[in-house]
C-alpha positions in Angstrom: 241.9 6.5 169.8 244.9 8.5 169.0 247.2 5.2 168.2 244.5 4.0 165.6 244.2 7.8 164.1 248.2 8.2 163.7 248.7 4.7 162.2 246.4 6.2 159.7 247.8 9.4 158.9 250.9 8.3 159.2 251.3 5.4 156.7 249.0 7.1 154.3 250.8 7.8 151.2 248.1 10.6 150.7 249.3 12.4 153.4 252.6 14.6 153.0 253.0 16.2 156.6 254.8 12.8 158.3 256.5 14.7 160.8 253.3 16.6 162.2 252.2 13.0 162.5 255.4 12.0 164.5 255.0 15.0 166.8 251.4 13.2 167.6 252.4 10.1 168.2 255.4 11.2 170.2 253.1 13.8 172.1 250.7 11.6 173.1 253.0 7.9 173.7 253.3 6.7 177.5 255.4 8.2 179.7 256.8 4.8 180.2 257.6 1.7 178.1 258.4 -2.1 179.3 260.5 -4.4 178.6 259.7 -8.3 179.8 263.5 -9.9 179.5 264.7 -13.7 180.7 267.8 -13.3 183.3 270.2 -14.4 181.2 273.8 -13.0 180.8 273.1 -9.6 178.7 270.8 -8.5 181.5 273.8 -6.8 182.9 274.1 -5.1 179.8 271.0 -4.0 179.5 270.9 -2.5 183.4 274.7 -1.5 183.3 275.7 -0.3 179.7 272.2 0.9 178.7 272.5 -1.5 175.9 269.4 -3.5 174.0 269.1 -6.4 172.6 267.8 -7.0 169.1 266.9 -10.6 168.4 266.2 -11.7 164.7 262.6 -12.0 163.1 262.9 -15.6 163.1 263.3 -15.6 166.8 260.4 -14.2 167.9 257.6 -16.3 168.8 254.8 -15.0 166.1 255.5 -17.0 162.8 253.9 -14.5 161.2 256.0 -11.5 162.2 256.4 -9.5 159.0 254.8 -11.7 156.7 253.3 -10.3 153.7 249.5 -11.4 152.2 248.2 -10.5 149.3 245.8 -11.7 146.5 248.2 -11.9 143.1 244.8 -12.2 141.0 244.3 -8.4 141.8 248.2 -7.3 141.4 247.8 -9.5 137.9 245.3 -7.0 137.2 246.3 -3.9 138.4 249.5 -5.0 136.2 247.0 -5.1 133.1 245.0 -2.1 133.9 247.6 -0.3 134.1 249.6 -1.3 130.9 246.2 -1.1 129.0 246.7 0.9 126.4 244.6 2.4 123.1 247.1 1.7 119.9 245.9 3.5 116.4 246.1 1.3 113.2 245.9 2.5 109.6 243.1 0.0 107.7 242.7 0.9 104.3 241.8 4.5 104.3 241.0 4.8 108.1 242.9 5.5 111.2 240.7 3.1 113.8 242.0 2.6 117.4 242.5 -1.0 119.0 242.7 -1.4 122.8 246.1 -3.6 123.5 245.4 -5.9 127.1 249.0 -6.9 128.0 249.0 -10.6 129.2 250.6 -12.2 132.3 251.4 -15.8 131.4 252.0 -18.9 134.0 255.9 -18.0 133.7 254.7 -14.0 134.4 252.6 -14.8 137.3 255.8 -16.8 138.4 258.2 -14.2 138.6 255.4 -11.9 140.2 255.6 -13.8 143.4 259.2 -14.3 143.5 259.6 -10.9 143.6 257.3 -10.4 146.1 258.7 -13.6 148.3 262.2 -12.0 147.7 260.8 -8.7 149.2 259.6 -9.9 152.4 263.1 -12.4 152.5 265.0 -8.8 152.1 262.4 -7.0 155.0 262.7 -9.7 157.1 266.3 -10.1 157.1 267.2 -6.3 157.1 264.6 -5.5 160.5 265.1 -5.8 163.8 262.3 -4.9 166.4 262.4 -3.8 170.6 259.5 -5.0 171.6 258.2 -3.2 174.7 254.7 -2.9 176.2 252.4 -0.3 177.8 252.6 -2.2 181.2 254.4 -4.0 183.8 251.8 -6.4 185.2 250.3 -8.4 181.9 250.6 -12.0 184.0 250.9 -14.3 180.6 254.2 -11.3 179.9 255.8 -12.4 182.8 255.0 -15.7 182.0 255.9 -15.9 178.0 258.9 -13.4 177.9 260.1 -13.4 181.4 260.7 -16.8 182.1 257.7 -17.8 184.5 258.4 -15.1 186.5 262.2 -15.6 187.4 263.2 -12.2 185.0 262.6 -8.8 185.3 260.8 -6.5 183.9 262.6 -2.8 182.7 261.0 0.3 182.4 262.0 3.2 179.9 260.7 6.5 179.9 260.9 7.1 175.9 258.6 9.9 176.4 261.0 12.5 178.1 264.3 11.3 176.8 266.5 13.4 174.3 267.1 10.7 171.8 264.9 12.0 169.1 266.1 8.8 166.9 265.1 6.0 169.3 261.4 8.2 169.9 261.1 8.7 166.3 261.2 4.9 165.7 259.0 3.6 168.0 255.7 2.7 166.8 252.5 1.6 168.3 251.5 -2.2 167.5 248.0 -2.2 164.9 246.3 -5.1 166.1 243.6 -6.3 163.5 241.5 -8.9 162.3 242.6 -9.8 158.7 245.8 -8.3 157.1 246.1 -7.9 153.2 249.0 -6.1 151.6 247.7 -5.8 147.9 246.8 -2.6 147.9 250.2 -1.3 149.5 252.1 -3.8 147.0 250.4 -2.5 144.1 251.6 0.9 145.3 255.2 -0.3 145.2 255.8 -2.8 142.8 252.5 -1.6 139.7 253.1 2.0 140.6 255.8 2.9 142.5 254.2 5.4 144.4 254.7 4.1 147.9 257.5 5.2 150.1 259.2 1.5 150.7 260.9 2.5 154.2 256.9 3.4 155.0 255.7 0.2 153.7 258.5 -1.8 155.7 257.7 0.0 159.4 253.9 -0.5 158.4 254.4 -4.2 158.2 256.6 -4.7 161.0 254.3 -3.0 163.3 250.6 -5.1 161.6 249.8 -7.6 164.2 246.9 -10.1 165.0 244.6 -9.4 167.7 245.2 -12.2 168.9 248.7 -10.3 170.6 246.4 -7.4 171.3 246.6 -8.1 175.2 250.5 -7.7 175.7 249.5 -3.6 174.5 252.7 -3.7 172.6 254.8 -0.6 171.1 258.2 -1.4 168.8 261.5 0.4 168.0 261.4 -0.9 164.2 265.7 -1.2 163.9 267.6 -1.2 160.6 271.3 -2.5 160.3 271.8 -0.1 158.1 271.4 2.5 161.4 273.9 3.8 163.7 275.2 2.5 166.9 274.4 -1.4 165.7 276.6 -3.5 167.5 277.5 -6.6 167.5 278.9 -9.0 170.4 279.4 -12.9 170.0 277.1 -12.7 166.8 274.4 -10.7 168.7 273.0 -7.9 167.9 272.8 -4.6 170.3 271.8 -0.8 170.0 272.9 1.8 172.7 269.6 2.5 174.6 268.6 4.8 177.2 269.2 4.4 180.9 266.5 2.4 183.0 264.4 4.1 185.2 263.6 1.1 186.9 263.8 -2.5 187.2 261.1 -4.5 188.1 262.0 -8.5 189.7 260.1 -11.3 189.3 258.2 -13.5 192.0 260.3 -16.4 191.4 263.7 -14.7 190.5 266.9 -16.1 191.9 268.2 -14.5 194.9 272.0 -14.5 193.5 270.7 -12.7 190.2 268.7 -10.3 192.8 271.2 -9.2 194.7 273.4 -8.6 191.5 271.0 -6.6 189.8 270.2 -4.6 193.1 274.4 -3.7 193.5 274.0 -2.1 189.5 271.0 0.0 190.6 272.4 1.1 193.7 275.3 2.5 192.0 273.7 3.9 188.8 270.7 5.3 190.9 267.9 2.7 189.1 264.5 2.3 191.2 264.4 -1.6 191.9 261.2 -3.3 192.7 259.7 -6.9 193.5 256.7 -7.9 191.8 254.4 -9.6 194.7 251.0 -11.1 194.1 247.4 -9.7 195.1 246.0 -11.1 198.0 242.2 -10.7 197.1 242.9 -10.6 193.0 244.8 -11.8 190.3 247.2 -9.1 190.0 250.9 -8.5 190.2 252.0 -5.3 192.4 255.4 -3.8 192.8 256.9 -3.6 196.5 260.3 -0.6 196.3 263.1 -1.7 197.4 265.6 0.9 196.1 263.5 4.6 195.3 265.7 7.4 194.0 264.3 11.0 193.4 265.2 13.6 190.9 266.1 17.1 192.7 
């Protein structure tokens, strides 16, 4: 599977040719993206101003969204291993060599994981993520992030756009079984051989399979990038326009019609979703269609 086989490549140190990589992953990414959104007052924003939100880490609903594990009994001896070191001593008439094992004591071991806790405090508070999904009709999407059905649902083509930046930062989700940072952390910190902007998007994109259903892709955001905004202590990027806007089964009919007047003017297909009648899925119904020439 080609998301599997550029996660891989791509945040393998080994590996030098990162852009061939992106040129993949951007190759062979959707055509669109999706993006499950309550109708509160930035929807506007988002429809009107091409704007996108970026909520904190701490405001998502996985507690364990960027969270780094690791066994500190292997960094400890990685530390040693690689501090091991032959030292020659004159006895008597003879040059003999003596193998020095540096030691990491309780207070050692301490300030190990402080430094490590302070890492992840510094990822987590420098990163913000767009979460977006391969599809429009994931029923517990609508349900978790679209406010049982009374949002909307956006779609982006990311695929065909001409922002490079916003395609070059948007990353498919590896879903696994067990995570374990050591090896990456004894990269960084032991050896520093690891590029740390690597080892940042690797972690913000290192999921549970639990998630694995919502097929997620993220634009992993920096606030040290351009065009970050912020309004009334929120945080926005400038996106790309909508190519369509998907409404909820239950959405309100005032917040409806609004939403229809924005994509009337700015030329945005607008759909309802509407259930199956012989299965359990959602299904859009047009009500605005616009063409390209």
């Amino acid at each position: 599977m080609y998301k599997k086989k550029f996660i891989e490549k791509y945040f393998n140190k080994d590996v030098e040719d990162k852009t061939y990589w992106l040129k993949y992953k951007n190759k062979n990414m959707p055509n669109s993206f999706f993006k499950y959104t309550s109708a509160k007052y930035y929807i506007y924003d988002l429809i009107y101003d091409d704007l996108m939100f970026l909520p904190e880490i701490n405001e998502l609903n996985d507690p364990f969204e960027i969270q780094l594990f690791y066994d500190i009994e292997k960094i400890k001896n990685e530390f040693i291993s690689k501090n091991r070191k032959v030292i020659k001593k004159v006895v008597g008439n003879e040059t003999i060599e003596a193998e020095h094992v540096p030691d990491m004591n309780s207070e050692d071991m301490e300030e190990l994981n402080n430094i490590i806790y302070d890492m992840n405090k510094y990822i987590k508070s420098k990163t913000s993520v767009v979460c977006l999904s391969e599809r429009n009709d994931i029923n517990p999407m609508w349900a978790h992030y679209a406010d049982n059905h009374k949002g909307i649902c956006i779609e982006y083509d990311l695929k065909n756009c001409d922002n490079l930046f916003l395609k070059t930062l948007c990353f498919p989700i590896d879903y696994v079984e067990k995570n374990d940072n050591t090896h990456d952390l004894n990269s960084i910190i032991i050896h520093k051989d690891y590029d740390s902007s690597l080892f940042l998007f690797k972690t913000a994109i290192t999921k549970s399979k639990d998630w694995e259903y919502e097929q997620e892709w993220r634009i992993i955001y920096l606030d040290s990038f351009p065009n970050y905004t912020d309004f009334s202590g929120k945080h926005y990027i400038q996106f790309i326009k909508p190519k369509s806007i998907y409404l909820g089964l239950e959405i309100n009919t005032e917040i409806e019609d609004k939403i229809k007047d924005i994509c009337e003017f700015r030329e945005i297909n607008l759909y309802k979703m509407v259930k199956e009648e012989i299965d359990f899925y959602l299904k859009p119904i047009p009500i605005l269609e616009f063409y390209d020439d």
